[in-house]
ROTORFI-559034 format. One record per atom (N, C-alpha, C): y, x, z. Coordinates in steps of 0.05 Angstrom, whole numbers, plus 5000, padded with zeros to 4 digits. Example, Ala and Ser with C-alpha at 12.3 -4.5 7.8 and 13.67 -1.06 7.14 Angstrom:
! residues 2
488652645156;491052465156;493452645156;495552575142;497952735143;500152585157;
END
This chain:
! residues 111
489854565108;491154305104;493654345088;493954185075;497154155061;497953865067;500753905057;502153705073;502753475051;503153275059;503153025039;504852805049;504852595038;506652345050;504252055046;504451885074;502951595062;504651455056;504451315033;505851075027;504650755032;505750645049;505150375064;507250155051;505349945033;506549755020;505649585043;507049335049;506349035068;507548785045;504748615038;505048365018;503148175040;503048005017;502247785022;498947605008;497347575003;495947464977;497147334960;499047194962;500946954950;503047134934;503847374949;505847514929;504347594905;506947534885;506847624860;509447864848;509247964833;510248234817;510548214789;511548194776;511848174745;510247914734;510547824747;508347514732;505547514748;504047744760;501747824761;502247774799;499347834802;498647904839;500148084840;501448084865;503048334870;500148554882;497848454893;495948674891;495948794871;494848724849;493348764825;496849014813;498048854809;501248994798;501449224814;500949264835;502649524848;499949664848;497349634852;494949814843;494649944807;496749774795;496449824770;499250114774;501350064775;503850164783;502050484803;500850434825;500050724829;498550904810;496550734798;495150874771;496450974751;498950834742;500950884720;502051214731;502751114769;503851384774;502851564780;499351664769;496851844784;496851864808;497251704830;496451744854;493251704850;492451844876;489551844885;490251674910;487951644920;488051524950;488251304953;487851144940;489450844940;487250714953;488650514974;487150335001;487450065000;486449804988;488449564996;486449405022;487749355049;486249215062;487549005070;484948775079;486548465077;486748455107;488348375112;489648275154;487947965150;487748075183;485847805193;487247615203;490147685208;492247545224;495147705216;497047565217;500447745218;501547605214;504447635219;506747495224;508247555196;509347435184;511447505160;514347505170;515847575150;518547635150;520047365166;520047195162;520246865174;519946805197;517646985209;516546865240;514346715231;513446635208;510346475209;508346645207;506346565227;503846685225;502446605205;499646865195;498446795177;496446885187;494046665185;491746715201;489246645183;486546695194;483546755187;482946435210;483446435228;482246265252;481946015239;480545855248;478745685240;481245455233;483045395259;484545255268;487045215242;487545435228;489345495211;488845665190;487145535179;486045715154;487945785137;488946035123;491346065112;490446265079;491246135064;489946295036;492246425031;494146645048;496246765041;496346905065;494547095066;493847355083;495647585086;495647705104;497447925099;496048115084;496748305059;495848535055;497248785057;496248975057;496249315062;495949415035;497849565028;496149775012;497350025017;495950165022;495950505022;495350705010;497550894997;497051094981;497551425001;496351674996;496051865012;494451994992;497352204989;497052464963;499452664976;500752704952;502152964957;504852854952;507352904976;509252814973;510552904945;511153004930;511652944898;510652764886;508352684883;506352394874;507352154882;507752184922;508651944927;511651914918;513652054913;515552044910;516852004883;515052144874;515252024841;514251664834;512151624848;510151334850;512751264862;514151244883;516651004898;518550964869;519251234857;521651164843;520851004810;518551034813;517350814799;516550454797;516550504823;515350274835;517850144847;519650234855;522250114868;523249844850;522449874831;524349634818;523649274802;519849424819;517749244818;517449164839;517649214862;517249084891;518148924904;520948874888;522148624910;522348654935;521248454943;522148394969;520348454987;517548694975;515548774993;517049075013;515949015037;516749265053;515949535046;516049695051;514649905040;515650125064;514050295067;513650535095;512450795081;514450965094;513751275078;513451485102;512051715114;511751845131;510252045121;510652275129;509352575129;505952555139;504352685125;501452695133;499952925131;497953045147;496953325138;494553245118;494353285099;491153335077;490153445085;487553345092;485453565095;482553445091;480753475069;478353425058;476953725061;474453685089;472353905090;471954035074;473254265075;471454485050;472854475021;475154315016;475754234995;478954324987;480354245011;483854275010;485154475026;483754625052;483054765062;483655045057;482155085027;481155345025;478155515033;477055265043;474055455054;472255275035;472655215014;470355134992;467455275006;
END
């Protein structure tokens, strides 16, 4: 195993980033910064910065979902990708933590 960092963005569907989806912009922004790993998943429910919920339920159909996106590489990558990305994000949260790598047979050392 080697050691790495995940990087945890929290948006919205509705956020935007340089004119563009703030999806689409910060998936572009990790590519610019070669990360591998990149994750975006959509929430079925969450609360925003405000206290309003944002929901899937029938009751409150909401076209401004919470999204995820997740990058998980090698803390130099992610850390180079933040100081890139810092000045594009605004007002999205963003979460950084230590991770072990490890792909079977691959990162290891036992090819």
């Amino acid at each position: 195993m080697i050691e790495g960092s995940c990087l945890r963005i929290y948006l919205t569907e509705s956020s935007r980033i340089d004119g563009k989806p703030a999806m689409e912009a910060i998936l572009d922004l990790c590519r610019n910064a070669g990360l591998r790993g990149v994750s975006v998943v959509r929430g079925i429910e969450g609360m925003g910065s405000h206290g309003d919920v944002h929901s899937t339920s029938f009751l409150a159909l909401s076209s401004d979902l919470p999204l995820l996106i997740e990058a998980i590489d090698t803390s130099d990558r992610i850390e180079t990708a933040l100081q890139l990305m810092r000045p594009h994000l605004g007002e999205c949260l963003t979460a950084v933590w230590p991770v072990s790598l490890m792909r079977n047979g691959e990162l290891d050392g036992n090819d």
